[in-house]
C-alpha positions as CSV (number, residue, x, y, z in Angstrom):
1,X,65.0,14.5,103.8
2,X,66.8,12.9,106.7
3,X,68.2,10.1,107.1
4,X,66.2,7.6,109.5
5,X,69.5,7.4,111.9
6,X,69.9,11.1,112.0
7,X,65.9,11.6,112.5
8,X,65.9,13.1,115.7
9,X,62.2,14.4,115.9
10,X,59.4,13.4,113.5
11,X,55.6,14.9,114.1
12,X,52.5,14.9,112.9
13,X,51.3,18.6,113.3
14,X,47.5,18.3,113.2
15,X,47.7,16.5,116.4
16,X,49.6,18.4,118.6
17,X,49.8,21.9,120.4
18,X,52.6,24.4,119.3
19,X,53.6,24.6,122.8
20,X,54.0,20.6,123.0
21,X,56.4,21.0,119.8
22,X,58.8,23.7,120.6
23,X,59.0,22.1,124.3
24,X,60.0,18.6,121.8
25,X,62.3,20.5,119.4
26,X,64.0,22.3,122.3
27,X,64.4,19.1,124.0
28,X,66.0,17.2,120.8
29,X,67.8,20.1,119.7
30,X,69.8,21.0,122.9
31,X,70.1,17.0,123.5
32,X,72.9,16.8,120.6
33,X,74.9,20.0,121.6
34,X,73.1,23.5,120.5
35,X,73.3,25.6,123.2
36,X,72.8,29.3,124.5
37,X,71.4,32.1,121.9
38,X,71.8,29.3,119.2
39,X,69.5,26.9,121.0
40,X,66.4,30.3,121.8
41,X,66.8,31.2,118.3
42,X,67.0,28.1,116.4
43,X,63.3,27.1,118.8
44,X,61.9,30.4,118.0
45,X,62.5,30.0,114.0
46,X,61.3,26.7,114.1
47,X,58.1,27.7,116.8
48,X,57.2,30.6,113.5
49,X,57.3,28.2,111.2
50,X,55.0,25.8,112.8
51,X,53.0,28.8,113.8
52,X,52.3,30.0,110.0
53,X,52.0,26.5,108.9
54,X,48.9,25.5,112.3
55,X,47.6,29.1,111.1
56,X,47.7,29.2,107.3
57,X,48.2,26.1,105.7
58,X,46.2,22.7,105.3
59,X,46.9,19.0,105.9
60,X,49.5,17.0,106.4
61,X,51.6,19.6,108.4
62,X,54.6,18.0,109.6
63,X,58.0,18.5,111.3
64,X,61.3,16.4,110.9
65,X,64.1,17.2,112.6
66,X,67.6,15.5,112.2
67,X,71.1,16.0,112.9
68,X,73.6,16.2,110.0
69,X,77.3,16.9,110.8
70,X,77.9,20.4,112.8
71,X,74.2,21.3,111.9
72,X,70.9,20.1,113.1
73,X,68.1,20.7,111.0
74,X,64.1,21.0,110.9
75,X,62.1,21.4,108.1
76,X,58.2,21.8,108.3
77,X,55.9,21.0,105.7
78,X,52.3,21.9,104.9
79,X,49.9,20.7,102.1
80,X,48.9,24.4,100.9
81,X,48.3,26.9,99.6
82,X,51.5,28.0,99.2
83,X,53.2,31.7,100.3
84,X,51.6,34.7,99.2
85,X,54.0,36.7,96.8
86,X,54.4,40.5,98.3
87,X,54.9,41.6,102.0
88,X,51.7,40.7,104.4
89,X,48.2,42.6,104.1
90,X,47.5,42.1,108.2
91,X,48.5,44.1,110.6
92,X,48.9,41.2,113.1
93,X,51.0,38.9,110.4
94,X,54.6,38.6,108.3
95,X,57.3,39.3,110.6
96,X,57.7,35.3,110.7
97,X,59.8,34.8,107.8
98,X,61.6,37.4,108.4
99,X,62.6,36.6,112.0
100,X,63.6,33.0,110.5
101,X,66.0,34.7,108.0
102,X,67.4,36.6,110.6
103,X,67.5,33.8,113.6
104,X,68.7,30.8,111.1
105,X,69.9,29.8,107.7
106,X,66.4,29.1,105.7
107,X,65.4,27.7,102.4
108,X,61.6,27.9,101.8
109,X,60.4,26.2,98.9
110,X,56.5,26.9,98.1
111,X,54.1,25.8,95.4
112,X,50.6,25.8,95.1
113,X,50.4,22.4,96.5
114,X,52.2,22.7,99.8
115,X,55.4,24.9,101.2
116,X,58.8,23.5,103.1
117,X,60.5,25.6,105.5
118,X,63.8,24.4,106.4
119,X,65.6,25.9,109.0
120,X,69.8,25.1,109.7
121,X,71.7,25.8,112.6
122,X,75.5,24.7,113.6
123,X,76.0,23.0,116.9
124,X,78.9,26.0,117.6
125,X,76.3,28.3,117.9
126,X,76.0,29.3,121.2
């Protein structure tokens, strides 16, 4: 959990558009130094997470974002029901934790009463 003087971003995701988020998160994110192919892939992560939570999960859904250090952070939270164990059943679906993993450092923890995603980049990335 952030601390409130490194909170850059804090939403409540029942209430607002994905579009109107990763337009936010882009915005904060590039406002204390990530840059470049760091900045695109650190929004995109974050945009997949917020995607599977709006799609999949329940209430309260919400984002924080902060600054720590080199890093900024985001982590995005849903009230359940947790991940699935196993790769996706739809044809559409599952490629969005694994584009995370691949676009950011991530630690997902998941229970049957909610899930936190939280994505890292460094502010060198660029």
């Amino acid at each position: 959990m952030p601390v409130a003087d490194d909170l850059l971003l804090s939403l409540d995701l029942d209430h607002m558009g994905v579009p109107e988020v990763r337009r936010r998160v882009h915005d904060c994110a590039g406002a204390v130094g990530l840059s470049g192919n760091g900045l695109d892939d650190f929004v995109l992560a974050v945009h997949e997470a917020v995607t599977n939570a709006v799609r999949y999960a329940q209430s309260p859904r919400v984002l924080r974002l902060w600054r720590k250090g080199d890093r900024v952070l985001c982590e995005v939270s849903d009230g359940g029901p947790g991940i699935a164990r196993g790769p996706s059943r739809t044809p559409t679906g599952g490629r969005g934790l694994w584009l995370m993993h691949r676009l950011t450092t991530i630690v997902v923890s998941t229970a049957p009463e909610g899930t936190t995603v939280r994505l890292t980049a460094g502010l060198s990335q660029g």
